[in-house]
N, C-alpha and C positions, 0 to 999 in steps of 0.2 A: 505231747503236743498234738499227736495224731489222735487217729480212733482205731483202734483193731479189727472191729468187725465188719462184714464186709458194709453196710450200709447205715448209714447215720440218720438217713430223711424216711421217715414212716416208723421211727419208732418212740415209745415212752421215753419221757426224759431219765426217768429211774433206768433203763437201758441204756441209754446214753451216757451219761456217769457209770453205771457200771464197765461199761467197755473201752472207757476214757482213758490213757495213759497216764495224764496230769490229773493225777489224785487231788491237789492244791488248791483246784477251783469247781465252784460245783455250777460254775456258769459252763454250758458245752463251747467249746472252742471254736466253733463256726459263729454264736450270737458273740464271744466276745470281738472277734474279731471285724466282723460286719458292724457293733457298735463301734468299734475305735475307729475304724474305717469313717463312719456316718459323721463324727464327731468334727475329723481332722478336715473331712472333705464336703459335707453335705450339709451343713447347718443353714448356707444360704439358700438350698437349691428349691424352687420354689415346686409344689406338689411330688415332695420326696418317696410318701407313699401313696401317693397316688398316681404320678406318673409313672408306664411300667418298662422295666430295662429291657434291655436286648435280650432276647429270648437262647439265641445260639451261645452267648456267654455265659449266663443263669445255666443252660444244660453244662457248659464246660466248667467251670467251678463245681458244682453240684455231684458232675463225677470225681471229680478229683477230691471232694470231701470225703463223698462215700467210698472210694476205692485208699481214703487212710492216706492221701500224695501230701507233702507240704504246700500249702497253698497261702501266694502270698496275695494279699488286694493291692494293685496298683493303683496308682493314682489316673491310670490313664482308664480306669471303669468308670463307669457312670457313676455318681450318687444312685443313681434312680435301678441300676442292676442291683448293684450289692443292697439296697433295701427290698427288691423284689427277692433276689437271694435269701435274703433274712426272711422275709413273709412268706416264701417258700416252706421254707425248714420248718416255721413254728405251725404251719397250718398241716403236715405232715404227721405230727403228733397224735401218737394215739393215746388211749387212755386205758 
């Protein structure tokens, strides 16, 4: 469910599945979860990636990914964090 290494944002997805505990899915557990997130909460929210979330929450998630913590999306985050979240992580990638 977690990641092992110490940090998940700035690397290859091939890294990222490698260091991945859930063998199962080869989607990384941070975009599944910010989609289901987006899915349940965010469909109506108007300029979802475009409007940008709270920047202190975006850093507080973001550690808690990369330091491997259980991290759950509440519902009381923005729509508009947890897509900034997500737009974080994938723009992170290296190649």
């Amino acid at each position: 469910m977690t990641y092992c290494q110490s940090s998940i944002f700035g690397q290859s997805l091939q890294d990222t599945y490698r260091y991945s505990q859930d063998k199962t899915s080869l989607v990384p557990l941070i975009v599944r979860q910010c989609c289901e997130y987006l899915l349940e909460h965010g469909l109506t929210f108007v300029g979802l990636f475009r409007v940008p979330g709270k920047q202190s929450t975006i850093k507080e998630l973001r550690d808690m990914y990369d330091r491997g913590l259980p991290v759950e999306l509440k519902a009381c985050y923005s729509p508009a964090t947890i897509s900034s979240l997500l737009k974080t992580y994938l723009q992170s990638f290296t190649f």
